[in-house]
C-alpha positions, -999 to +999 in steps of 0.1 A: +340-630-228+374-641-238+400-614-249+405-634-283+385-664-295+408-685-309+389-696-339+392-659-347+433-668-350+426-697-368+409-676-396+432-651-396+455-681-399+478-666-371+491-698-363+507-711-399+545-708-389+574-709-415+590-737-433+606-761-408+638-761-426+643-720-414+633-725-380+647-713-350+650-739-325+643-718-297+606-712-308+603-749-300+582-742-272+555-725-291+550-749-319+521-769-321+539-794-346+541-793-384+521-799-416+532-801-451+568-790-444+550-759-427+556-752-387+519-748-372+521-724-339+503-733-306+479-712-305+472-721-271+508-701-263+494-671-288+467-663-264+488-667-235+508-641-248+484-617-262+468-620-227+504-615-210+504-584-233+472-571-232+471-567-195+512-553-192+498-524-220+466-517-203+489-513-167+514-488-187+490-469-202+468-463-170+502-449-155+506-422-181+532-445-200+536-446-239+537-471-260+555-471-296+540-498-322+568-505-346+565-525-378+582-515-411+579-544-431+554-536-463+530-559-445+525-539-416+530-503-425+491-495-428+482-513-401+511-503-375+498-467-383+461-476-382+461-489-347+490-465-331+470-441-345+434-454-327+451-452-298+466-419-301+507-435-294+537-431-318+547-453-344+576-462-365+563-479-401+592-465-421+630-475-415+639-474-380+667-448-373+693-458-353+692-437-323+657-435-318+658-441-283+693-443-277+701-406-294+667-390-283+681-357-284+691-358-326+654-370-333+644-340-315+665-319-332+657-334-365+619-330-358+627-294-348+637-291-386+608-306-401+592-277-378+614-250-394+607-264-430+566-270-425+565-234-408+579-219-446+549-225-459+529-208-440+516-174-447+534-147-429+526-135-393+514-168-388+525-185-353+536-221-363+532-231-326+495-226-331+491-243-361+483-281-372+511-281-395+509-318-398+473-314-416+486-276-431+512-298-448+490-325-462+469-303-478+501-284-498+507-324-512+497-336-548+483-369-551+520-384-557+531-370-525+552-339-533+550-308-523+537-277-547+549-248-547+518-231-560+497-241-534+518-224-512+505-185-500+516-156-518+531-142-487+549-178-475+588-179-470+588-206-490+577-180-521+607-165-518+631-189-526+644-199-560+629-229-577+660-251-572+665-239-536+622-248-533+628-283-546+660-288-520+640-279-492+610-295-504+627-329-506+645-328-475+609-319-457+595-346-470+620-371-461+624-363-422+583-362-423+585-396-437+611-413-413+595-394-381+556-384-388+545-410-361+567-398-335+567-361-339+546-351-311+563-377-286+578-360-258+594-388-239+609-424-243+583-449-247+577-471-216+573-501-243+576-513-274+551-530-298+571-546-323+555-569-360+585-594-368+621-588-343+638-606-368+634-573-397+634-547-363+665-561-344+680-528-342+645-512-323+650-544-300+684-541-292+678-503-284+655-509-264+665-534-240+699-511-239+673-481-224+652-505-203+624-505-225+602-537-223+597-553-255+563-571-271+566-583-303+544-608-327+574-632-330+569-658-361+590-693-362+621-679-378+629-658-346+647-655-317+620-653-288+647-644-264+659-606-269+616-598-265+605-595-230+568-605-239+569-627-269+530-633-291+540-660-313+522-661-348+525-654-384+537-621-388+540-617-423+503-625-428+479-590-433+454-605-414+475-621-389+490-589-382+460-570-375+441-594-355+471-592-327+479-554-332+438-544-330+437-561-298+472-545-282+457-511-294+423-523-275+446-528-248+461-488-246+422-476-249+409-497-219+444-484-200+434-444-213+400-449-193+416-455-162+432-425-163+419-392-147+402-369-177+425-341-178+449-370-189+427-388-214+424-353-231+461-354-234+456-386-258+443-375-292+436-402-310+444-396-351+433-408-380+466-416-409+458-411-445+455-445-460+486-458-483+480-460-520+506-492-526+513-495-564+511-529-554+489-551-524+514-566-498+523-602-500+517-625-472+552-639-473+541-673-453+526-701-472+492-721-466+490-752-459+460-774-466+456-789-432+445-766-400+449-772-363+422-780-346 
């Protein structure tokens, strides 16, 4: 069987491009040609690059590498987390902080924090390095996402602390969990990169290639293919676009995980992200055209 089926692409319609007039000319090779104003991607060059992709993941992964999926635009939040988290690798879905590769050690040191803050809440005598505080935390969360107080236990640090000094501390919780939740139990660099849209994540590119990280990325018609060691060209500002090519790169770090020996495999948990609650649904930025390729 086929690693993808392209009709399956065609449905998702992974292969409508942008308007011609915002093109990048260096996409030129993947583009099948153009209807209604609208650049229509070769899908024939989208499998060759999922296929390019699948198998360079499956390699990394069944050498003990990581992989990081990044994607922070609204479109691909949910499902950048989704799929990391089915494969039990980081992710980045909120804004990329610059030094996240480059300046490991002040993400460690920042997720060190988070550790300090979470571990306030707990009740005392209790040994934060044996908790889940991801989970202990989650539960302490009101439906809008903020911390209360009162769900906290009597005998917390957190308890002890002025309301003003509660909120402070509350907020700046919060906002490191936000920015680094997907990467705080990553011990090491990445070996690659799974990037949604280069053009919105240049600055996760550029750090990259500057630590010899390789690059994949689901590169759309406005972009510049080059900077990516392992372009997938396709629509990726369409939801369904997007997880048709990131279900089958997370595919790709399972079938690596079973080549590894089972003392390993243990070592990769997958987890499961509490679904977003948008006030709004995501719009899929690229227009329709009538006409599909055949």
């Amino acid at each position: 069987m086929a690693l993808v089926d392209v009709k399956v692409l065609l449905e998702a319609g992974v292969h409508y491009g942008h308007r011609a007039s915002k093109w990048n000319p260096k996409m030129r090779p993947y583009i099948y040609g153009k209807r209604n104003l609208i650049h229509i991607i070769d899908l024939r060059e989208t499998v060759r690059g999922l296929l390019r992709a699948y198998k360079y993941l499956a390699q990394v992964v069944s050498r003990g590498g990581l992989v990081m999926f990044v994607g922070t635009k609204r479109q691909a939040k949910e499902i950048v987390e989704r799929e990391a988290g089915r494969a039990g690798m980081p992710f980045v879905s909120e804004r990329w902080l610059g030094g996240t590769l480059t300046n490991y050690r002040t993400i460690r040191n920042r997720l060190k924090r988070l550790q300090e803050l979470e571990a306030m809440w707990l009740p005392a005598g209790s040994n934060p390095a044996k908790e889940d505080l991801n989970t202990y935390i989650a539960g302490l969360m009101t439906e809008a996402g903020k911390l209360d107080p009162a769900l906290a236990p009597d005998t917390s640090d957190i308890r002890t602390h002025s309301k003003k000094m509660i909120s402070t501390l509350s907020r700046e919780l919060l906002k490191i969990r936000r920015n680094l939740m997907g990467i705080r139990d990553m011990i090491k660099l990445p070996d690659a990169l799974v990037i949604v849209g280069p053009n919105k994540e240049h600055i996760a590119v550029k750090e990259a290639k500057r630590m010899g990280v390789t690059t994949i990325a689901l590169i759309d018609t406005d972009s510049d293919p080059d900077p990516v060691d392992l372009p997938i060209p396709g629509n990726d500002d369409s939801i369904r676009s997007i997880e048709v090519v990131m279900a089958k790169l997370a595919d790709a770090c399972l079938d690596g995980r079973a080549s590894l020996p089972p003392e390993q495999q243990a070592m990769i948990k997958p987890r499961v992200v509490a679904p977003r609650n948008p006030q709004a649904a995501p719009v899929e930025s690229n227009p329709t055209p009538a006409p599909a390729v055949s």
